[in-house]
C-alpha positions, 0 to 999 in steps of 0.5 A, spaced: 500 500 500 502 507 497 500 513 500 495 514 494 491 508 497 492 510 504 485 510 508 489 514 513 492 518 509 486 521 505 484 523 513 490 527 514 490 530 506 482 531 508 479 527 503 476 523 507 472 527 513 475 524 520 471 526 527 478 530 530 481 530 536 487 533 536 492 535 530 499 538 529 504 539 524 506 531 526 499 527 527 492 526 526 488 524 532 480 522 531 475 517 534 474 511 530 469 510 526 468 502 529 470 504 536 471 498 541 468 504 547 466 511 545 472 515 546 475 509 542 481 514 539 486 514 533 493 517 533 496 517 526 503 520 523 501 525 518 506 521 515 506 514 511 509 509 515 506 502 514 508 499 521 512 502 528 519 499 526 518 503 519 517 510 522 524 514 524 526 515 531 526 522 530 518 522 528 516 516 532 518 520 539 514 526 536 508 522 536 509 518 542 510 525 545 504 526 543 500 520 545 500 521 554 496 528 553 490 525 548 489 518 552 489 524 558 483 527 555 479 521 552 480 519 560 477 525 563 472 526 557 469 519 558 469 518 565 474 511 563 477 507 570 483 506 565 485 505 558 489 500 552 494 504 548 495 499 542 499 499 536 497 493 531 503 492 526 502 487 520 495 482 518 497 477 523 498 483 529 491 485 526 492 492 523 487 493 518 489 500 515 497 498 515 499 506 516 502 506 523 497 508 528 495 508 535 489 506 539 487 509 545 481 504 547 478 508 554 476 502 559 471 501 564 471 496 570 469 489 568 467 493 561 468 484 559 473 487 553 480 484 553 478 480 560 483 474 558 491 475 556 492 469 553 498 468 555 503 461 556 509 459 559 516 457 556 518 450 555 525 448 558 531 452 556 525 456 550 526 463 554 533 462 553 533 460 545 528 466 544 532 472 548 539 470 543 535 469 537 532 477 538 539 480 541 543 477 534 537 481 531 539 488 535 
């Protein structure tokens, strides 16, 4: 996907309307259109960049800087007990619109979303193999 077919770069030229939250001269925040709860809210680069790792560091500080102070006002707009900051990146993580954005989701208390992290544990001597295989990656 380019630019030219970008869903959410259509949004940041404003061809596309969005509901806006928040924006600058680095990003675009607005409510998603298919929220998980109402205040459900996307950050987006201005900039095209398909996942987190294709971002510049530079930006991706810029954006993150930014991220702190719309999940503090989705908060306090919805009366949320906390929040998920999540970011997709690629069709098996579950990113649809492959521009690197954020979701910030507000939450309530035993709201029933996310209410089981499915996680598991290591096989003998797994962790170890895992943590090489990343550290030669660095």
């Amino acid at each position: 996907m380019n630019e030219d077919d970008c869903l959410f770069c259509k949004m940041v030229a404003r061809q596309i309307p969005v509901t806006k939250i928040y924006e600058d001269e680095q990003v675009l925040a607005f409510l998603d259109i298919h929220p998980v709860s109402d205040g459900h809210t996307l950050v987006v680069p201005r900039q095209h960049f398909r996942r987190l790792h294709d971002c510049p560091p530079e930006l991706l500080g810029q954006v993150a800087s930014r991220l702190g102070n719309v999940a503090r006002a989705v908060v306090a707009a919805t009366e949320a007990d906390g929040y998920n900051l999540l970011c997709n990146n690629g069709r098996a993580a579950g990113q649809i619109i492959e521009h690197l954005h954020f979701h910030i989701i507000p939450r309530k208390t035993a709201d029933g979303v996310f209410d089981r992290w499915p996680s598991h544990e290591y096989p003998e001597g797994r962790i170890e193999a895992v943590a090489e295989a990343i550290c030669e990656n660095l």
